[in-house]
N, C-alpha and C positions, 0 to 999 in steps of 0.2 A: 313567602319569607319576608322577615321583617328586616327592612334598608330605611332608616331617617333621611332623609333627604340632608339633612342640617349636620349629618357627622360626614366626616373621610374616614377612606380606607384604606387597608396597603394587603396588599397579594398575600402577604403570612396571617390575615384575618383579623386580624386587631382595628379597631375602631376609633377615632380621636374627635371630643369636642372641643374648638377653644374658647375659651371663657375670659378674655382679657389675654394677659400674658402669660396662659398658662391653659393647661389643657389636659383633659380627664382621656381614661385610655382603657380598654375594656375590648374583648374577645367577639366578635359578629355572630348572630344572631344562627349563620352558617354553620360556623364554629362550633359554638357548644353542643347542637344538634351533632355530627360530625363526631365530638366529642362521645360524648353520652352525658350520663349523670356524673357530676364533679364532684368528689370526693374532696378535694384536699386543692388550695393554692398559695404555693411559696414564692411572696417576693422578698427580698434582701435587700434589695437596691436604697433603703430610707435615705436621704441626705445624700446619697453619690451620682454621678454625673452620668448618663448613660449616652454612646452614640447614636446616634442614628440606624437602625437596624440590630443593633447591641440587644442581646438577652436582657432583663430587668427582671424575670422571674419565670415559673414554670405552675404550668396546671396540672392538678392529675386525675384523671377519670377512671371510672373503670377498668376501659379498657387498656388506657394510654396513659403515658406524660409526654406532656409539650412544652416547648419551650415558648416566652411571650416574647416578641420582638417589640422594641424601642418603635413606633411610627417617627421618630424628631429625635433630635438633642436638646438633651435638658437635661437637669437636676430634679431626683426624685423628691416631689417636695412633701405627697401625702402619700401612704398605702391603706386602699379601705377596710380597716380590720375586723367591719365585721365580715367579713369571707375567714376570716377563724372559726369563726362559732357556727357558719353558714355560706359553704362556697356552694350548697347546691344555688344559690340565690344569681351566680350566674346564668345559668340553668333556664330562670324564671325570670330575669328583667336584667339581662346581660346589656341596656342599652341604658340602665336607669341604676337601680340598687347595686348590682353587679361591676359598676365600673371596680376598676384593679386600680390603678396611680394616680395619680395630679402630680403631670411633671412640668415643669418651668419649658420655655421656647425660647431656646438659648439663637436660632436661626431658623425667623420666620420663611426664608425665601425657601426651606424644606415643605410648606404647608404646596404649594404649589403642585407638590410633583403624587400626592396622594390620589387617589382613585375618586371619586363620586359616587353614590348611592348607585347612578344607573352602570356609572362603567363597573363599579364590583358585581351588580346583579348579572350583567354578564359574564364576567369573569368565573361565577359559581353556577352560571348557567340559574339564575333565577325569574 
């Protein structure tokens, strides 16, 4: 299984880079597999403020739909649209082309209590 060492995690399987004051957020690598093939992802959240653990949007796969958990507080600042024309793209580089938002880090001292590449690999039994 694929774990970046360079991203956190959080238990609902969502992913977070940060990149300055602001940070890219995208489904684990666990996840999608788990998932199946992605059909379709809806976020809403453009320009709104999301809590911490707050829904920001939902994926849907064949089998399922899931909802995406917020890893922070922030303001949704981008949604990557090409997952319109091509959400299987999570699928295939859910750590790269794949990401879902770039949301603002309204409260850094949240980056802290995220998972690690090794403590989520255990958490998924990887």
């Amino acid at each position: 299984m694929n774990l970046p060492a360079t991203l956190h995690y959080t238990k609902d399987h969502e992913w977070i880079r940060v990149e300055g004051d602001a940070a890219y957020v995208g489904i684990t690598d666990h996840a999608q597999k788990e998932l199946g093939d992605i059909v379709y992802v809806d976020i809403d959240t453009l320009d709104k403020e999301v809590a911490q653990h707050d829904v920001f949007g939902t994926v849907e796969a064949v089998k399922t739909v899931s909802d995406l958990f917020s890893p922070i507080t922030g303001t949704v600042l981008e949604v990557n649209t090409k997952l319109a024309d091509a959400p299987e793209t999570v699928n295939s580089d859910p750590y790269g082309d794949g990401w879902m938002v770039k949301i603002s880090i309204a409260k850094p001292e949240e980056l802290a209590g995220l998972l690690s590449a090794e403590v989520y690999g255990e958490l998924v039994g990887a």
